[in-house]
C-alpha positions, 0 to 999 in steps of 0.5 A: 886296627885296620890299615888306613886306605892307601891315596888313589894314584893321579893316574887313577884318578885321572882316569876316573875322570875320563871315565866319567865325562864319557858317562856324562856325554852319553847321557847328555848328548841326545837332548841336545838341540833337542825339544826338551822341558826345562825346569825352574829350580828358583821358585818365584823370581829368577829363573835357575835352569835344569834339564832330565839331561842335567839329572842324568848325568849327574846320577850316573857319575855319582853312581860310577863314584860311589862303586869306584871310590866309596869312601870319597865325599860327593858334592853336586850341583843337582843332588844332595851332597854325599860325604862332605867330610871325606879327604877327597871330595868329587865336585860335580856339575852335569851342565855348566851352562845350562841356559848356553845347551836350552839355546843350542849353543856349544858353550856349555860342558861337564865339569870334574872337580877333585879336592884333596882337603882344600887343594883342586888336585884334579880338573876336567871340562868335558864339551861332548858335540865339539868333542873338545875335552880340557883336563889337568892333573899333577903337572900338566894341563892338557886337552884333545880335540874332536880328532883325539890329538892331545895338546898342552895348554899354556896361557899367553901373555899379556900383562897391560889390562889395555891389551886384554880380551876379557870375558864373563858369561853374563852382565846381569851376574854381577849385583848391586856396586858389582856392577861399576866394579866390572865396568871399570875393568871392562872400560880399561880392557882392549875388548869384552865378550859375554857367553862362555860359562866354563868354556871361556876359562878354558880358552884362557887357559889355552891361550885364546884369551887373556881375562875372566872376572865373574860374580855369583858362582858356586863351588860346583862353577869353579873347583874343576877349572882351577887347576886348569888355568893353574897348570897352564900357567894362569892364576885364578884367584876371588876379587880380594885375592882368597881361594877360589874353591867355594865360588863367590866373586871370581878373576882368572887372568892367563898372565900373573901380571894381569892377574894382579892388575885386575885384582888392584881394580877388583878388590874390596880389601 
């Protein structure tokens, strides 16, 4: 009978990570701000974005996956998913963002996700042209700069909704009676911004804003910043106070106390 595999060590992992936002840049980098065809994955009305600079990033992550950790499930946001009832389960999106990098703006990045059954054990959000990278894995949530300095990230406080900076990338995600369940949030915060996909929750996470509450997100939008905000002191949570690890209706609050404020407005319970 042959021995079980042993768990990967965090450090490995997290070194898997790293290892595979660099892929993922490189391969990203050079179409950015670039005349590039932009594809339309939602046939007939909507428009669902997707550029070779997605695809290729995701190939070659899966491919330094499937050589490295073969036994670990895949699950992506361009391509079919791979072992989906392995332990570990890499959750991979190439461009979080995808309508931010066709305009040319910053605010997009790639997100690592690791799951460990249903626990987000690991979490990276990579934005290669700012040379910003997010990550938190264990204990700590950490980031560095275009410099290489690397930082903690700690949410800040803020427990009133009335003295809150929200944030969700787009009005038009939220659908039907969403729509007046995020204006009554929005009503009540300080100030609300729109824009920033996965980099609003990192700014969260380190403390540059207080709220995000979102609609309609994959697991692919999520499972990597979960243990970002965890780790930085945040909570991150559905509309009804669920796991956030398959998508859906989404509120991350850098404060519990808000967090729990937002999920009074929020829930459908």
């Amino acid at each position: 009978m042959s021995e079980p595999t042993p768990a990967p060590r965090v450090a490995d992992l997290l070194a898997e990570a790293h290892a595979l936002a660099d892929l993922a840049g490189a391969r990203i980098l050079p179409y950015f701000r670039k005349a590039i065809a932009v594809a339309n994955k939602q046939q007939g009305i909507g428009f669902d974005p997707v550029t070779e600079a997605d695809k290729s990033a995701e190939r070659v992550m899966r491919q330094a996956l499937r050589k490295r950790f073969p036994d670990h499930g895949i699950v992506g946001e361009e391509y079919a998913a791979h072992e989906t009832a392995s332990r570990y389960r890499w959750v991979l999106d190439p461009i979080d963002g995808t309508r931010a990098f066709i305009c040319g703006f910053p605010l997009w990045g790639v997100l690592i996700g690791l799951l460990d059954g249903d626990d987000a054990i690991l979490g990276m959000m990579d934005q290669p042209y700012t040379g910003e990278r997010f990550w938190a894995a264990g204990s700590k949530a950490q980031m560095h700069d275009r410099h290489g300095k690397v930082r903690s990230l700690k949410t800040r406080r803020c427990a009133e909704l009335s003295a809150a900076t929200l944030v969700a990338t787009a009005p038009d995600m939220f659908k039907g009676a969403e729509q007046a369940t995020f204006a009554r949030v929005s009503n009540g915060a300080r100030m609300t911004r729109f824009g920033g996909d996965c980099y609003a929750y990192c700014m969260l996470a380190a403390g540059q804003i207080d709220l995000v509450v979102e609609a309609g997100l994959k697991p692919v939008d999520i499972v990597a910043l979960i243990p970002i905000i965890e780790r930085a002191g945040g909570r991150v949570t559905t509309w009804d106070g669920g796991s956030p690890i398959n998508g859906g209706r989404i509120v991350a609050a850098g404060d519990p106390r808000l967090h729990e404020a937002a999920l009074k407005m929020l829930s459908t319970r």
